[in-house]
Each structure stands twice: as structure tokens, then as C-alpha cells.
N, CA, C and O atoms as CSV, one atom per row, in Angstrom:
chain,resi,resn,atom,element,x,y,z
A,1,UNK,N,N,108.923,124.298,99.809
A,1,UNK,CA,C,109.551,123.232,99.066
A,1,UNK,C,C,109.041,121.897,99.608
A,1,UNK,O,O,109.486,121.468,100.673
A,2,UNK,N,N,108.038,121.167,98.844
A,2,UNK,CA,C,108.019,119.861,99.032
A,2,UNK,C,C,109.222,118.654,99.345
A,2,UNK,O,O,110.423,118.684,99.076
A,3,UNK,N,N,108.318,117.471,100.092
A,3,UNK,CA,C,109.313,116.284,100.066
A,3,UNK,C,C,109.396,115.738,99.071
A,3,UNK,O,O,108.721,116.098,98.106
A,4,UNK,N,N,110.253,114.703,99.013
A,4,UNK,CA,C,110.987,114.044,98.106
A,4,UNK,C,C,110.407,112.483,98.549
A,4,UNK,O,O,110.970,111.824,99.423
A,5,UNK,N,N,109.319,112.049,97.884
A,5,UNK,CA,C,108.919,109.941,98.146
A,5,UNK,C,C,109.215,109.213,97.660
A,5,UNK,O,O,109.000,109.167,96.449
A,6,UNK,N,N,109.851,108.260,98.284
A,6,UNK,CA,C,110.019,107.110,97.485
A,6,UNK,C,C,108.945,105.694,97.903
A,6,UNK,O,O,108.570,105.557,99.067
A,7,UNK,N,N,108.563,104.784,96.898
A,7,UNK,CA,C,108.006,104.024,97.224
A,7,UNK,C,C,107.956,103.008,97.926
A,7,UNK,O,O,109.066,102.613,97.571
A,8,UNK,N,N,107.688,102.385,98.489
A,8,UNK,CA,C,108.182,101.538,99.266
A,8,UNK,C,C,107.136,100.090,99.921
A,8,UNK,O,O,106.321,100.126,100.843
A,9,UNK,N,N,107.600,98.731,98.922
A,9,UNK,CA,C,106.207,97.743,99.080
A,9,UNK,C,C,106.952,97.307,100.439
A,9,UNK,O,O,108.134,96.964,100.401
A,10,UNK,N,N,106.101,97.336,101.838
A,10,UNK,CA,C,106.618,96.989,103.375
A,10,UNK,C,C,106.462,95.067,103.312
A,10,UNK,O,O,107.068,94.296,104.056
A,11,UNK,N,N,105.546,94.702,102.282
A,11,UNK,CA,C,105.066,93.677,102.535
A,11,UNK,C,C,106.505,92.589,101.680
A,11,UNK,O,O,106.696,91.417,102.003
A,12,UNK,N,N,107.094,93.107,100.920
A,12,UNK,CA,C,108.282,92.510,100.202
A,12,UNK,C,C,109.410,93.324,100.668
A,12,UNK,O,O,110.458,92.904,100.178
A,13,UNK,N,N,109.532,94.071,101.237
A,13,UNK,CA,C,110.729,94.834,101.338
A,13,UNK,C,C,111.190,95.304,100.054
A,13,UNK,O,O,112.341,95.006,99.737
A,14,UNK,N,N,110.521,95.956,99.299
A,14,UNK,CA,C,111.609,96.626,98.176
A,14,UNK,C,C,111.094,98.042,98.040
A,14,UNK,O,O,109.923,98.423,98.053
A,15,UNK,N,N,112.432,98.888,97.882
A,15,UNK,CA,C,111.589,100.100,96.914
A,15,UNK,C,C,111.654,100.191,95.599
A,15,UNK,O,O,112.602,99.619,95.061
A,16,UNK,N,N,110.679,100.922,94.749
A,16,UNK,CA,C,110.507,100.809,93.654
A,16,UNK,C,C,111.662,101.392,92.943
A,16,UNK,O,O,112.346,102.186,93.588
A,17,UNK,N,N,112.053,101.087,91.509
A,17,UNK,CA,C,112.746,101.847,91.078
A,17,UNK,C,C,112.403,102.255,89.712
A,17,UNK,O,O,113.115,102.797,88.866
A,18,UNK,N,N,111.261,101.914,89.663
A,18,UNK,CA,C,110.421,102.322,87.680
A,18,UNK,C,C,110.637,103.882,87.912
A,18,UNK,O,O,110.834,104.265,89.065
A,19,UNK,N,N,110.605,104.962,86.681
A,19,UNK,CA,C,110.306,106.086,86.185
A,19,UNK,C,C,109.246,106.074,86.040
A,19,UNK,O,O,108.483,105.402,85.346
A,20,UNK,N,N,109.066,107.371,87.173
A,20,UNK,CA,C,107.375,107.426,87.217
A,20,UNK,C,C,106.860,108.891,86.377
A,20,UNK,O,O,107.192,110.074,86.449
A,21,UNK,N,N,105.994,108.204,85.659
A,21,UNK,CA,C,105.476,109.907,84.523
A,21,UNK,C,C,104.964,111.200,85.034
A,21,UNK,O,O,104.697,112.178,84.335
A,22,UNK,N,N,104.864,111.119,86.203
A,22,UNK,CA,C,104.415,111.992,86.845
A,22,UNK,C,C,104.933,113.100,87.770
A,22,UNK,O,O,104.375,113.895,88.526
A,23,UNK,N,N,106.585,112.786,87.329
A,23,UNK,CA,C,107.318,113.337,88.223
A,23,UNK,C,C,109.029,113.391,87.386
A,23,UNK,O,O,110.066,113.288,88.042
A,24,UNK,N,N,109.001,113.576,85.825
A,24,UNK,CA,C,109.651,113.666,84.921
A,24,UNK,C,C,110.523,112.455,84.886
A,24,UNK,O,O,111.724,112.672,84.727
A,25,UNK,N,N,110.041,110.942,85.033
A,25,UNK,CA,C,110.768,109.422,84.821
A,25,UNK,C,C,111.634,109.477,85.959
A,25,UNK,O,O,112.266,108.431,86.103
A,26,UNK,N,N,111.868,110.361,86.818
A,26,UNK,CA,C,112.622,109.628,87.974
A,26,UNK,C,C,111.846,108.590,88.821
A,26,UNK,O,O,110.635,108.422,88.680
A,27,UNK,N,N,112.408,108.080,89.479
A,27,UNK,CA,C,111.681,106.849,90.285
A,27,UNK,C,C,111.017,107.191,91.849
A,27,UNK,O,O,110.399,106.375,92.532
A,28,UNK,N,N,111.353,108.786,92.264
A,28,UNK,CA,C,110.295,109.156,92.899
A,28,UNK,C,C,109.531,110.168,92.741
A,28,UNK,O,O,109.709,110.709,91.650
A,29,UNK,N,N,108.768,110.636,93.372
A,29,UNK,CA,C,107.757,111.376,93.833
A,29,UNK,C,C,107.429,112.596,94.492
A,29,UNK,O,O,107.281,112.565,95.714
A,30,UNK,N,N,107.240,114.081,93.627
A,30,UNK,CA,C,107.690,115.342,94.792
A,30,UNK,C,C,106.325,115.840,95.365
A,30,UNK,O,O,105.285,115.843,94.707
A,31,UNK,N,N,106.435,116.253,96.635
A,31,UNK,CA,C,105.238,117.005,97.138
A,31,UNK,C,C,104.056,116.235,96.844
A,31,UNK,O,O,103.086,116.701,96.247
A,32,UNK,N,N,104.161,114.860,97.337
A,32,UNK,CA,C,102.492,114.091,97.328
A,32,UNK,C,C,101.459,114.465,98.030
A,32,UNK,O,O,100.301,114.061,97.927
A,33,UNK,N,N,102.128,115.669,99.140
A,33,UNK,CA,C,101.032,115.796,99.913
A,33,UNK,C,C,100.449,117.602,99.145
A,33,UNK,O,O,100.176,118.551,99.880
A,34,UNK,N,N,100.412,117.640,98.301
A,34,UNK,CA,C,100.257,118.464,97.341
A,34,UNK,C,C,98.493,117.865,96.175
A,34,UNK,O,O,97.451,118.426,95.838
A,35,UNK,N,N,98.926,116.899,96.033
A,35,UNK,CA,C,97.590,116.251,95.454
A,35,UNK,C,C,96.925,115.803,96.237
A,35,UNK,O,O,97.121,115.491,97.411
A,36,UNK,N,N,95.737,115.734,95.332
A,36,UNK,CA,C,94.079,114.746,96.467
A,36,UNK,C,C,94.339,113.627,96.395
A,36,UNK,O,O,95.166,113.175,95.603
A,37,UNK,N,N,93.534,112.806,97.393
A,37,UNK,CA,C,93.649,111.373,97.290
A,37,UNK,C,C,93.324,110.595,95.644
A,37,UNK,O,O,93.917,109.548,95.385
A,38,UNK,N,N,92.752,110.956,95.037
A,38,UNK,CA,C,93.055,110.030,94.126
A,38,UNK,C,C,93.400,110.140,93.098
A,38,UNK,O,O,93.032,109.466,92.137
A,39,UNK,N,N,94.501,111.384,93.110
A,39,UNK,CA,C,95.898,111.612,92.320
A,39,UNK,C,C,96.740,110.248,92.739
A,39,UNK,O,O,97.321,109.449,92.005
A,40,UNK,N,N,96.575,110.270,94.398
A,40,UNK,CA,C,97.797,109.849,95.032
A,40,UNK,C,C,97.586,108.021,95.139
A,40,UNK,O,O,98.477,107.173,95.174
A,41,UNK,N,N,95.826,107.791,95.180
A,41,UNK,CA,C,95.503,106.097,94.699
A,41,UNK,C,C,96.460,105.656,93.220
A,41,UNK,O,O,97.250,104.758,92.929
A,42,UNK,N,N,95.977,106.630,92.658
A,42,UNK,CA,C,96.458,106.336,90.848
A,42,UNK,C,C,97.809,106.004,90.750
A,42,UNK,O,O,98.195,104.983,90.181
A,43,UNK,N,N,98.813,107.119,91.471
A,43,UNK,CA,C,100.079,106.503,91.889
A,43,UNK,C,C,100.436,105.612,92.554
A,43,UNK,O,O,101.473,105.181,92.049
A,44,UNK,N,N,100.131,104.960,93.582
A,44,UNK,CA,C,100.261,103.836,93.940
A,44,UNK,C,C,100.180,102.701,93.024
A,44,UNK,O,O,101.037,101.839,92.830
A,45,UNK,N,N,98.162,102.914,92.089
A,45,UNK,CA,C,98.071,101.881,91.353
A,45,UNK,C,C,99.180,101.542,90.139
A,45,UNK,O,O,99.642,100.489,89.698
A,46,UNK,N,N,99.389,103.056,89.797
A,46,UNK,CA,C,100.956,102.755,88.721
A,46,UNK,C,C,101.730,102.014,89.283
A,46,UNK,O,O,101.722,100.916,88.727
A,47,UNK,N,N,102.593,102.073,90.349
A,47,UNK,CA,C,103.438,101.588,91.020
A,47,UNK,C,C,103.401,100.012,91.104
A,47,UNK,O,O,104.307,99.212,90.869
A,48,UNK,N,N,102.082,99.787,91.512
A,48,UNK,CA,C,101.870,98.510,91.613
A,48,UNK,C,C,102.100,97.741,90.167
A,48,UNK,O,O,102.977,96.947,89.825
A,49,UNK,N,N,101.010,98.265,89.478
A,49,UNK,CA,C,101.380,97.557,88.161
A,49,UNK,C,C,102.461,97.475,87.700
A,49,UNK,O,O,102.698,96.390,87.168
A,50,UNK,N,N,103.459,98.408,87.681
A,50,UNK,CA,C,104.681,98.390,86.664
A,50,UNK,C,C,105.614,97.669,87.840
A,50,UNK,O,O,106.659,97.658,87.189
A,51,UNK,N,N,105.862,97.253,88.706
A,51,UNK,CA,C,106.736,96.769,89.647
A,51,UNK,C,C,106.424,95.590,90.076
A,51,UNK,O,O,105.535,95.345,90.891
A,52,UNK,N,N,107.750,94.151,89.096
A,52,UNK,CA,C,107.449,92.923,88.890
A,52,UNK,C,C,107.332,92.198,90.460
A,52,UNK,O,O,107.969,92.434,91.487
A,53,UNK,N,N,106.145,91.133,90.151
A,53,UNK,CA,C,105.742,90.725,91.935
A,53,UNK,C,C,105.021,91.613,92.678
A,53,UNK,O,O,104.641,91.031,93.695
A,54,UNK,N,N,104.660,92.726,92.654
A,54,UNK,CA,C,104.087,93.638,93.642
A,54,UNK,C,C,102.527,93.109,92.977
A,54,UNK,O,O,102.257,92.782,91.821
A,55,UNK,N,N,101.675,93.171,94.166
A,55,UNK,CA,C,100.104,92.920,94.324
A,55,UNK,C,C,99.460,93.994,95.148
A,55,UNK,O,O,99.638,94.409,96.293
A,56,UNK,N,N,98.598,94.317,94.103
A,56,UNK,CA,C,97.403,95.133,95.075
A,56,UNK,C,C,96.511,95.108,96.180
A,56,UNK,O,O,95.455,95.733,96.281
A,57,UNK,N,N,97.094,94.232,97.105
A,57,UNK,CA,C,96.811,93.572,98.535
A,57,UNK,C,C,98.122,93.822,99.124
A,57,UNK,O,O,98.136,93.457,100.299
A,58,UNK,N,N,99.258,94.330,98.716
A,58,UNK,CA,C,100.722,94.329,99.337
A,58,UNK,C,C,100.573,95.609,100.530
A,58,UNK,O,O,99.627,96.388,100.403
A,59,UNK,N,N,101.224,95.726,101.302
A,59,UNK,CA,C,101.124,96.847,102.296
A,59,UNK,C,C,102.305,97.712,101.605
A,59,UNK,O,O,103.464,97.300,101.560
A,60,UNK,N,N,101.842,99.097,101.009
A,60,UNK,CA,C,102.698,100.079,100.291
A,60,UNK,C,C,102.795,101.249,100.819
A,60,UNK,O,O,101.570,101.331,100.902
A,61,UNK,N,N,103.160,102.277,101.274
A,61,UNK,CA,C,104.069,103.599,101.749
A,61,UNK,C,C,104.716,104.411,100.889
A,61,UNK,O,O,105.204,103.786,99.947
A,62,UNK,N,N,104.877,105.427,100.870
A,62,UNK,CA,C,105.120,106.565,99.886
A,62,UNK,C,C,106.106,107.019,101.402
A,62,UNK,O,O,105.471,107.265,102.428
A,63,UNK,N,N,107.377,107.082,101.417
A,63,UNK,CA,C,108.210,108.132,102.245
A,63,UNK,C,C,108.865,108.685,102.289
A,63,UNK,O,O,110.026,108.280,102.233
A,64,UNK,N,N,108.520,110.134,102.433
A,64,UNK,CA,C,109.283,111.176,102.197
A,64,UNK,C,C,110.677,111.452,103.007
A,64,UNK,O,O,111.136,110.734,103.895
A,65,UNK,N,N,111.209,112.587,102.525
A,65,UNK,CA,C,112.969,112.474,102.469
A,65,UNK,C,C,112.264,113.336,104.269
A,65,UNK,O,O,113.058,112.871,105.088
A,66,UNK,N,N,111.857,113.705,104.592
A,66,UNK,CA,C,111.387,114.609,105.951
A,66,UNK,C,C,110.801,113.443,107.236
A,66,UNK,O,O,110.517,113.604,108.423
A,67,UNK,N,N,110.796,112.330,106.387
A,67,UNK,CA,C,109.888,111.235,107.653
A,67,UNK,C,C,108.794,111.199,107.319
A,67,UNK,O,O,108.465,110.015,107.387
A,68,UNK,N,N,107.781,111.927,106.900
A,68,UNK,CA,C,106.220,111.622,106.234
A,68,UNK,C,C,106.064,110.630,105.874
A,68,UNK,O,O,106.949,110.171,105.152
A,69,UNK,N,N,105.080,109.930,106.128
A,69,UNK,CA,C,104.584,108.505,105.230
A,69,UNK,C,C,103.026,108.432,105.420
A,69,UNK,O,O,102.210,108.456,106.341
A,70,UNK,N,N,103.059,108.311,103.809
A,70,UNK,CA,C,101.425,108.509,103.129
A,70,UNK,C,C,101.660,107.197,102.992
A,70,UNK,O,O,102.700,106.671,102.596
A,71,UNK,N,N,100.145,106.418,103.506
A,71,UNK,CA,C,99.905,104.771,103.007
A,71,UNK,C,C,99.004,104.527,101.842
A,71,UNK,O,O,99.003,105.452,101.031
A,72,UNK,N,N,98.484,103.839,101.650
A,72,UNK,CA,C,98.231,103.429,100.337
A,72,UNK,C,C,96.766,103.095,100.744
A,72,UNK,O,O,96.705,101.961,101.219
A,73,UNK,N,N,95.450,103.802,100.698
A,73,UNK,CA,C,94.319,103.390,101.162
A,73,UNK,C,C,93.556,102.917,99.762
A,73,UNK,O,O,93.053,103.590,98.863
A,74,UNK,N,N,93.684,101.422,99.956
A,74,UNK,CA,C,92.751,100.724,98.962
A,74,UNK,C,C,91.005,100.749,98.666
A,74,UNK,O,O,90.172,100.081,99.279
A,75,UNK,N,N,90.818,101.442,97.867
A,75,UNK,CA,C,89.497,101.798,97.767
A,75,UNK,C,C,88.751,100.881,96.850
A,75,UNK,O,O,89.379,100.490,95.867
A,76,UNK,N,N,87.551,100.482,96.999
A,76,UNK,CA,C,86.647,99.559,96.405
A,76,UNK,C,C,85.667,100.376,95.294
A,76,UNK,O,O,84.863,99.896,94.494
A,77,UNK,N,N,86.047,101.849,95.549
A,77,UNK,CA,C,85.255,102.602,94.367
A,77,UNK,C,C,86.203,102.724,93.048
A,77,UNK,O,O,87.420,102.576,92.941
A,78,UNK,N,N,84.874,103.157,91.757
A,78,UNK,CA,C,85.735,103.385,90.713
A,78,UNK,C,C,87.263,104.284,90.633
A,78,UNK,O,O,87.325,105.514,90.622
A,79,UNK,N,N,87.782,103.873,90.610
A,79,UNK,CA,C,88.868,104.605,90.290
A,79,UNK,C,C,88.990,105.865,89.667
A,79,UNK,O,O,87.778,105.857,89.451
A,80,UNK,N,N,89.380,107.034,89.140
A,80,UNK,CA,C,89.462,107.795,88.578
A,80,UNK,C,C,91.167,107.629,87.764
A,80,UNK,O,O,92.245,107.337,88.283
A,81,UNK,N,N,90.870,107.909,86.516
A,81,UNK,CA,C,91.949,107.698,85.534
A,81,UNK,C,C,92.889,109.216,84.638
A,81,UNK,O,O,92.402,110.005,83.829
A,82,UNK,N,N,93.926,109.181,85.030
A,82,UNK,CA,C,94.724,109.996,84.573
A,82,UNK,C,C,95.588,110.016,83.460
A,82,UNK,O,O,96.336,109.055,83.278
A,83,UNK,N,N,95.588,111.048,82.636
A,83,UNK,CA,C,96.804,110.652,81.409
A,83,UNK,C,C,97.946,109.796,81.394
A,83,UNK,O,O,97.922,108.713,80.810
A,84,UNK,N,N,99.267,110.364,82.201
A,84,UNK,CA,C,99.869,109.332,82.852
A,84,UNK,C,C,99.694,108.117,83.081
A,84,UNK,O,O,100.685,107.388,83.061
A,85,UNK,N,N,98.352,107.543,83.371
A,85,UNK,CA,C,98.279,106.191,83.741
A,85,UNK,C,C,98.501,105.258,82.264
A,85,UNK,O,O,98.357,104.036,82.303
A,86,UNK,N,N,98.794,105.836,81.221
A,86,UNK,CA,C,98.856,104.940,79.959
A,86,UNK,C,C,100.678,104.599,79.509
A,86,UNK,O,O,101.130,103.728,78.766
A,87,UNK,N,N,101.418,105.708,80.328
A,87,UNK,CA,C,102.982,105.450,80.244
A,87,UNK,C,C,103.369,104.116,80.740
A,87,UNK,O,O,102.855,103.599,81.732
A,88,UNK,N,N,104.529,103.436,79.831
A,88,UNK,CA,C,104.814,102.029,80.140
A,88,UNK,C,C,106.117,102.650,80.165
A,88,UNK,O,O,106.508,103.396,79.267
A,89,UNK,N,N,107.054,102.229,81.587
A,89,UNK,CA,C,108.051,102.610,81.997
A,89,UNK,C,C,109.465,101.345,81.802
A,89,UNK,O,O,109.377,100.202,82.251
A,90,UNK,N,N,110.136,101.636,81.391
A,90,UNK,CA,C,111.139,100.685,81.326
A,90,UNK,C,C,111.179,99.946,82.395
A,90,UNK,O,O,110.803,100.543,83.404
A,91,UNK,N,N,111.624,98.428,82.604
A,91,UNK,CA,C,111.523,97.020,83.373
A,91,UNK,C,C,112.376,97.591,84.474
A,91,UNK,O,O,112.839,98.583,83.911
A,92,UNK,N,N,112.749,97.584,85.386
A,92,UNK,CA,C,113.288,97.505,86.166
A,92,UNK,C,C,113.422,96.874,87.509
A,92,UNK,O,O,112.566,97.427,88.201
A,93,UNK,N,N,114.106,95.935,88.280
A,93,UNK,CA,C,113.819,95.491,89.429
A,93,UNK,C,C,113.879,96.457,90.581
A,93,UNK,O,O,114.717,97.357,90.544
A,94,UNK,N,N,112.820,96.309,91.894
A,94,UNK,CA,C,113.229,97.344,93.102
A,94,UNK,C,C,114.421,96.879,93.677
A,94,UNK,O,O,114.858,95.728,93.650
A,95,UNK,N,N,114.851,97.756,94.136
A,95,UNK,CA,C,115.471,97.049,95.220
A,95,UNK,C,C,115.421,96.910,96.633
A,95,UNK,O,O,115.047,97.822,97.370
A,96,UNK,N,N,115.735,95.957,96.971
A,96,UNK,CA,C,115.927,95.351,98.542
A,96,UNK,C,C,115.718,96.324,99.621
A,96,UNK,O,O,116.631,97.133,99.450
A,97,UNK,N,N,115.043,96.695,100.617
A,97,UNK,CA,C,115.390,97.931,101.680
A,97,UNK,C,C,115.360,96.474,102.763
A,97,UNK,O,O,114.675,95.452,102.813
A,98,UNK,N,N,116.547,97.063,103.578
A,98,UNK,CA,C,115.674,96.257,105.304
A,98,UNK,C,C,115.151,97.159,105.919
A,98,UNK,O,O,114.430,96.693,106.802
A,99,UNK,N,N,115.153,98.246,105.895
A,99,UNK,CA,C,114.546,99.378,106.739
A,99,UNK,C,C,113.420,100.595,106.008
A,99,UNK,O,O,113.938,101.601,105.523
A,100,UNK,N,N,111.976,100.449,105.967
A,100,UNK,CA,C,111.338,101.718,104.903
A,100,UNK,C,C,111.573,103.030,105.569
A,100,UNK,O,O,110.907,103.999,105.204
A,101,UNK,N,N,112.553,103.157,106.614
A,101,UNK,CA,C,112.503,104.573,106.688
A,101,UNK,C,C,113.705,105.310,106.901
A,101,UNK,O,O,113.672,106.539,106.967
């Protein structure tokens, strides 16, 4: 049984709270360490985009309900593009963490 991630921008303090398509519109993430890295870029890049104020220079974390934390390695190569990446998720603000873990 996989973990359970939630997102988490370190550089604003918030976690995300969009419905993510990839994980039936809840707002996290199961068993990331289940996909390759650039399943797991693409999610981030969703994240980023749909989550108002967040920048793709922000320091971001994926952490699981076990303590795991996958970071967000920004790559300068083409991207690779997934179905999912075309879902537009209802507005939502993150909210506030003082603590990502």
C-alpha cells in the first residue's frame, strides 16, 4: 500500500488544495514513488500552474503521510506531456502550513 502526498510550495508556505486528475480530483497524490521521474515533473508542473501565486522557481515537496519527501527537480529538458495535463481544475486557494511535515 502506497503513501498518501500532499503538495507542498516550502517557498510560500502553502499546501495545495486543487483536484488533481491524476489521482481521481482529490487534492493529493497516491504512491508517487510508483511513477518515473517525469510522471512525477508533470505533476509538479500541474501543480504549479493551477495554484494561484505559485512559480516555477518556488521550492516544492510532495509529502507523504509516512515522512517521504520527493522534491521537485527542475529540468531544462523538453518536458514530456500527459493526457491529464489538459484538465482545468476548479480555483481554489492553498492553504497556509507553518510546518511541511
Amino acid at each position: 500500500m502506497g503513501q498518501y502526498y500532499k503538495f507542498i510550495n516550502k517557498t510560500r508556505m502553502e499546501e495545495s488544495q486543487i483536484s488533481l486528475p491524476f489521482n481521481f480530483g482529490v487534492p493529493w497524490a497516491k504512491s508517487l514513488e510508483c511513477y518515473d521521474d517525469e510522471q512525477i515533473k508533470a505533476m509538479f508542473r500541474f501543480v504549479v500552474k493551477h495554484n494561484e501565486g505559485w512559480q516555477d522557481d518556488d521550492e516544492l515537496v510532495a509529502v507523504g503521510d509516512y515522512g517521504t519527501v520527493i522534491t521537485d527537480s527542475h529540468s531544462e529538458t523538453e518536458p514530456t506531456s500527459f493526457s491529464w495535463e489538459n484538465y482545468v481544475p476548479a480555483r481554489v486557494s492553498p492553504k497556509k502550513v507553518d510546518d511541511f511535515t
